[in-house]
PQR file of N, CA, C, O and H, with PARSE charges and radii, in Angstrom:
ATOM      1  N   UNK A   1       0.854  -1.211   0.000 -0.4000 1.5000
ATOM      2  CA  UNK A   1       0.000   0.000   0.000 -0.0000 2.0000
ATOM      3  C   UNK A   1       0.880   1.247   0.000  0.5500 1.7000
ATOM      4  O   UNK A   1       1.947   1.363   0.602 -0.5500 1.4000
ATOM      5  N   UNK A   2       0.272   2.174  -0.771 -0.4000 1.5000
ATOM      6  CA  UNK A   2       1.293   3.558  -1.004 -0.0000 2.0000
ATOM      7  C   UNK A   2       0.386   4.465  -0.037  0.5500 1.7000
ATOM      8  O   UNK A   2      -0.822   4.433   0.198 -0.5500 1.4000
ATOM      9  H   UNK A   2      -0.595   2.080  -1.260  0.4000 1.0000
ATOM     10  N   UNK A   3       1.934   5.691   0.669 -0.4000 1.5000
ATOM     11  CA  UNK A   3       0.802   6.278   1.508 -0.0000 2.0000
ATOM     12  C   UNK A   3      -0.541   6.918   0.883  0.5500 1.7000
ATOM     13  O   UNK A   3      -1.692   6.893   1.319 -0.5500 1.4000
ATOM     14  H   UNK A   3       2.916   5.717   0.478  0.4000 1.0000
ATOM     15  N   UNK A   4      -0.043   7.460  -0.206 -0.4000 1.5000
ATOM     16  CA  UNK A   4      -1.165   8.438  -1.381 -0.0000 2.0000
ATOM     17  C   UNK A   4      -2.239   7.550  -1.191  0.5500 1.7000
ATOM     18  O   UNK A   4      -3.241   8.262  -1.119 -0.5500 1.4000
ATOM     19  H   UNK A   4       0.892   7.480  -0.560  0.4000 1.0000
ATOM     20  N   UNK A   5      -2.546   6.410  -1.076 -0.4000 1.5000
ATOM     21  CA  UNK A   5      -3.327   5.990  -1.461 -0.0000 2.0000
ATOM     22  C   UNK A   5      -4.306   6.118  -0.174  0.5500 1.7000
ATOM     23  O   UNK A   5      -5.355   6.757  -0.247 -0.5500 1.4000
ATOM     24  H   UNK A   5      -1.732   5.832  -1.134  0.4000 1.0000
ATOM     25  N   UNK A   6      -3.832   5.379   1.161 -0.4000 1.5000
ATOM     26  CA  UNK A   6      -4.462   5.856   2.275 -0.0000 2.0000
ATOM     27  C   UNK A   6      -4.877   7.496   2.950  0.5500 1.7000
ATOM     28  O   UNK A   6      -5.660   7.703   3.878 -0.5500 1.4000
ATOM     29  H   UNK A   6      -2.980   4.860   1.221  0.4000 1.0000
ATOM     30  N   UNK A   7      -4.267   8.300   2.342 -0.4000 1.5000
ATOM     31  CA  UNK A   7      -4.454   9.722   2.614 -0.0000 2.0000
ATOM     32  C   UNK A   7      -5.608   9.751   1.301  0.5500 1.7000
ATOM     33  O   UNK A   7      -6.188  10.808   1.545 -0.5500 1.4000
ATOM     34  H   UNK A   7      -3.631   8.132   1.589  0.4000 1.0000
ATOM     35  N   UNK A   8      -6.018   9.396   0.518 -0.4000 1.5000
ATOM     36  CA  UNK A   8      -7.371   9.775  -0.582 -0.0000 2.0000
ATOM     37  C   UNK A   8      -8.133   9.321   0.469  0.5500 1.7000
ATOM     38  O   UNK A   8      -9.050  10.028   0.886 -0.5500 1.4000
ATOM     39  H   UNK A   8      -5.546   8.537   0.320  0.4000 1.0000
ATOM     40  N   UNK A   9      -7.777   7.719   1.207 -0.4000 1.5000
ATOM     41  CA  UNK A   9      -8.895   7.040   1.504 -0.0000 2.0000
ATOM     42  C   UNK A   9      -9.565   7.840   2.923  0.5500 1.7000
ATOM     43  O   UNK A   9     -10.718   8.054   3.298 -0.5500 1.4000
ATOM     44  H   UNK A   9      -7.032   7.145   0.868  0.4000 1.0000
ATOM     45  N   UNK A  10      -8.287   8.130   3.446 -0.4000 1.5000
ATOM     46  CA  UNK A  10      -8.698   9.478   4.801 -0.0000 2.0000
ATOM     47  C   UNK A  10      -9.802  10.500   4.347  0.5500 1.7000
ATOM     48  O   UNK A  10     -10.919  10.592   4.856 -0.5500 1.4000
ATOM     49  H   UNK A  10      -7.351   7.956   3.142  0.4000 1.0000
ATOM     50  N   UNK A  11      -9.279  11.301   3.240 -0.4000 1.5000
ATOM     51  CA  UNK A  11      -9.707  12.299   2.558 -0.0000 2.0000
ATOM     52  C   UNK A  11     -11.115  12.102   2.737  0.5500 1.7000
ATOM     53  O   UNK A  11     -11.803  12.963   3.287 -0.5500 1.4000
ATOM     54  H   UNK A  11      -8.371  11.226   2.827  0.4000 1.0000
ATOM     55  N   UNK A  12     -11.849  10.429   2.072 -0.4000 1.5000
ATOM     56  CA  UNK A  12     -12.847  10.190   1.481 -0.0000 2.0000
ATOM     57  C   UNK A  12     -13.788   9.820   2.773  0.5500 1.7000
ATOM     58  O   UNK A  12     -15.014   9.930   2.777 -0.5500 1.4000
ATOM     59  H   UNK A  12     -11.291   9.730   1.625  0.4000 1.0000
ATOM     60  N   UNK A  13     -13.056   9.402   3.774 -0.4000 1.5000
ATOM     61  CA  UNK A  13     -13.821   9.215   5.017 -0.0000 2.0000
ATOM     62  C   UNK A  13     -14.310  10.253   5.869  0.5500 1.7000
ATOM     63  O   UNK A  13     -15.281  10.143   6.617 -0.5500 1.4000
ATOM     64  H   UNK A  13     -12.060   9.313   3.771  0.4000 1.0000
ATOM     65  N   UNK A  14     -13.419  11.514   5.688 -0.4000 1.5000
ATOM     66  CA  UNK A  14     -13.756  12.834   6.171 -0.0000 2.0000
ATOM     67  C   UNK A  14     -15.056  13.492   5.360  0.5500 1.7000
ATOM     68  O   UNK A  14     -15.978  14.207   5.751 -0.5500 1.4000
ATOM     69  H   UNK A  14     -12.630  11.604   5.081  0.4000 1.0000
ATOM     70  N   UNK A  15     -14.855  13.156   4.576 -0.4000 1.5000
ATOM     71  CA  UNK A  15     -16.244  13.723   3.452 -0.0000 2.0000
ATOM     72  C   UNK A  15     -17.754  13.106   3.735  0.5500 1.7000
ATOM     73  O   UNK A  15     -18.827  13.709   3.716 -0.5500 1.4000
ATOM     74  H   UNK A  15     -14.105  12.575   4.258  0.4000 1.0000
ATOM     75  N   UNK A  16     -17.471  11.608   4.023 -0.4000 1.5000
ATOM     76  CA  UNK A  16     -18.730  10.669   4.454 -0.0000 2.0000
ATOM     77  C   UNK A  16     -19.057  11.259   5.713  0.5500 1.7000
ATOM     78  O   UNK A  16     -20.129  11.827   5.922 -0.5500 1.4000
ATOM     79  H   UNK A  16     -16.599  11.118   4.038  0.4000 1.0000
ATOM     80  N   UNK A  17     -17.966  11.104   6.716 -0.4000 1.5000
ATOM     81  CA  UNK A  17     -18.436  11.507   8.050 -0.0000 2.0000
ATOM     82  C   UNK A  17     -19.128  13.037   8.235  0.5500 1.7000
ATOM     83  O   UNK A  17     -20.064  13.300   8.990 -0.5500 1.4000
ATOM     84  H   UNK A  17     -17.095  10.643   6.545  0.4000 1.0000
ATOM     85  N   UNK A  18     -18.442  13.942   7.378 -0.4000 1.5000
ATOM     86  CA  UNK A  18     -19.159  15.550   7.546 -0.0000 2.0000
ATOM     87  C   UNK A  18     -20.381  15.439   6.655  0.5500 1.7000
ATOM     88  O   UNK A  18     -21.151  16.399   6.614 -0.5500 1.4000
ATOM     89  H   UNK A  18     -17.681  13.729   6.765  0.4000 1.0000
ATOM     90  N   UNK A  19     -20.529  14.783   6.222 -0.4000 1.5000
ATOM     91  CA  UNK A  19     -22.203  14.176   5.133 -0.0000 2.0000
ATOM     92  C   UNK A  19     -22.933  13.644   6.195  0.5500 1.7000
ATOM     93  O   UNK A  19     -24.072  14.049   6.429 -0.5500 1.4000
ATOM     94  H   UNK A  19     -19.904  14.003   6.255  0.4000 1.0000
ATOM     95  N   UNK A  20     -22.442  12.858   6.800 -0.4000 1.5000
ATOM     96  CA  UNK A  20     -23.695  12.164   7.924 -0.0000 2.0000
ATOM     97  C   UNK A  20     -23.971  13.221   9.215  0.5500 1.7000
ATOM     98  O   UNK A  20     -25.078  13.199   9.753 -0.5500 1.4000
ATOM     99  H   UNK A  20     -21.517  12.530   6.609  0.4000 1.0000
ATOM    100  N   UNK A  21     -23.124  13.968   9.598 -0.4000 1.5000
ATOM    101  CA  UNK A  21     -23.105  14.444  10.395 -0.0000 2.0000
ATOM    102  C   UNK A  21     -24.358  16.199   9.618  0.5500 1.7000
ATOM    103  O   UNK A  21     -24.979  17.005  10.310 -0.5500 1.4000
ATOM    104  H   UNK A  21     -22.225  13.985   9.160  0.4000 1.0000
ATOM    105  N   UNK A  22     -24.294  16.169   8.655 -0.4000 1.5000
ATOM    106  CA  UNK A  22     -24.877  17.463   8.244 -0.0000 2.0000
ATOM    107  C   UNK A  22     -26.311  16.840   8.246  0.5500 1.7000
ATOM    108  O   UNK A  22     -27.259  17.556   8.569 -0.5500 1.4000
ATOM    109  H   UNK A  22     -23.789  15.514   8.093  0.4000 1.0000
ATOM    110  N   UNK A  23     -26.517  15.461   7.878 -0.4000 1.5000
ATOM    111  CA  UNK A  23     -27.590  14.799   7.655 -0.0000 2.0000
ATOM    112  C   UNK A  23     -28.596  15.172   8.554  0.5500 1.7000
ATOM    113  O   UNK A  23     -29.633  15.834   8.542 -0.5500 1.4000
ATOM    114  H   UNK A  23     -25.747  14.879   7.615  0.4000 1.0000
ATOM    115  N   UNK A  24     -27.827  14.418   9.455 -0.4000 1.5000
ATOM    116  CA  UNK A  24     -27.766  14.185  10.857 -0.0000 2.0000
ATOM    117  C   UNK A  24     -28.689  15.604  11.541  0.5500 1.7000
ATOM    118  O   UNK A  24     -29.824  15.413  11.978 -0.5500 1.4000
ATOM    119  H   UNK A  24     -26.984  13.880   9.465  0.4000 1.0000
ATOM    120  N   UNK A  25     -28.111  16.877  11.562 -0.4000 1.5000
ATOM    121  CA  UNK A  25     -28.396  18.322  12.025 -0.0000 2.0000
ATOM    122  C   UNK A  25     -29.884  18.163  11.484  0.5500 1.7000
ATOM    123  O   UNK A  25     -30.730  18.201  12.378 -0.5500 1.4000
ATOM    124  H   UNK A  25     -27.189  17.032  11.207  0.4000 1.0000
ATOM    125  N   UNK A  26     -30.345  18.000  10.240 -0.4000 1.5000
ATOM    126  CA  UNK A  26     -31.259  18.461   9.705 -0.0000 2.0000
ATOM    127  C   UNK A  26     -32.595  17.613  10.377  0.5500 1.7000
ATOM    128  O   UNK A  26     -33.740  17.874  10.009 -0.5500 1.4000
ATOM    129  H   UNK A  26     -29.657  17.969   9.515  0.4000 1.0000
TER
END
């Protein structure tokens, strides 16, 4: 595994989690 690859996958988990969490508010 390359780090690049786990830092997208970070990236992509930060995006889900602030999505559920906005969900979430409403």
């Amino acid at each position: 595994q390359n780090p690049e690859q786990l830092f997208v996958a970070q990236e992509l988990i930060n995006k889900v989690n602030q999505s559920v969490a906005e969900l979430r508010c409403i």
